[in-house]
C-alpha positions as CSV (number, residue, x, y, z in Angstrom):
1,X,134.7,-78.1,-117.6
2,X,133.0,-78.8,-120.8
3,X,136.0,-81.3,-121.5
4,X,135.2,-83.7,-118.6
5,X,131.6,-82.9,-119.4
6,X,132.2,-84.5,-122.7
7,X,134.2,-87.5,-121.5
8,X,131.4,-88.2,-118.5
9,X,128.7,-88.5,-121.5
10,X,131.0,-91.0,-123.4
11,X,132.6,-93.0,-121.0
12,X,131.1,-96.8,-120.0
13,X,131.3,-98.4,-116.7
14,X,133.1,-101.5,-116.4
15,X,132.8,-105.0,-115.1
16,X,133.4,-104.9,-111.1
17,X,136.5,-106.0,-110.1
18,X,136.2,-107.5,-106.3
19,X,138.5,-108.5,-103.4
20,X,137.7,-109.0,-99.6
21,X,136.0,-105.6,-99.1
22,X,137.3,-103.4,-102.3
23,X,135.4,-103.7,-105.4
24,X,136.5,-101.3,-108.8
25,X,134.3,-100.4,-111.6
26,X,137.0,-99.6,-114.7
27,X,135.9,-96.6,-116.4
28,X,136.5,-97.0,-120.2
29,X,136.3,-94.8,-122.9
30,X,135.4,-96.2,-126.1
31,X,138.4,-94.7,-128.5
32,X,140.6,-95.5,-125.4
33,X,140.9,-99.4,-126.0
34,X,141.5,-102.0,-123.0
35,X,142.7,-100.7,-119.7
36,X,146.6,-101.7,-119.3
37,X,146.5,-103.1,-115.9
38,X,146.1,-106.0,-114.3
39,X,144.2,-106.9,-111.3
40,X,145.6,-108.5,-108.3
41,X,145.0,-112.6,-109.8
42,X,145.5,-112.1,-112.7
43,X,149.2,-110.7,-112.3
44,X,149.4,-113.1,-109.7
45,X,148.4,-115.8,-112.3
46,X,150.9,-114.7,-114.8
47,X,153.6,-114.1,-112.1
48,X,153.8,-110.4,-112.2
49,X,153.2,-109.5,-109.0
50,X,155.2,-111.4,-105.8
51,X,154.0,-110.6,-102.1
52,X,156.3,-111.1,-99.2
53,X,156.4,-109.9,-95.6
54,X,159.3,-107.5,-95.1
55,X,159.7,-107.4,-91.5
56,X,160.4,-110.2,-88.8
57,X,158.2,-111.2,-85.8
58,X,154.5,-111.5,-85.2
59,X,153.3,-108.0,-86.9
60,X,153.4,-107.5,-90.7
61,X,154.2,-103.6,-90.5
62,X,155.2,-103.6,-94.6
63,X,154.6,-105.5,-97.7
64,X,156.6,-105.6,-100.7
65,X,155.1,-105.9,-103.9
């Protein structure tokens, strides 16, 4: 417990990150350096990510990413 305790008390809250309805706030740590992900645009942007139905007809049941 006193681990986490002493992470809580160091950590900084991050910039929101927002789509549609979801919005993140990165937690960072300062000795931790940037976070190594992307979000959705930007590995969109740099081609990363694709998105394509994965079924037939009127209904998307699946997405591949």
């Amino acid at each position: 417990m006193e681990a986490i305790q002493a992470f809580v008390e160091i950590v900084k809250q991050g910039g929101k990150q927002s789509h549609l309805n979801l919005s993140l706030f990165p937690l960072l740590a300062p000795d931790a350096g940037e976070p190594d992900y992307l979000i959705l645009e930007e590995a969109l942007a740099k081609g990363t990510v694709e998105i394509s139905e994965a079924g037939m007809g009127d209904v998307v049941e699946n997405l591949h990413f």
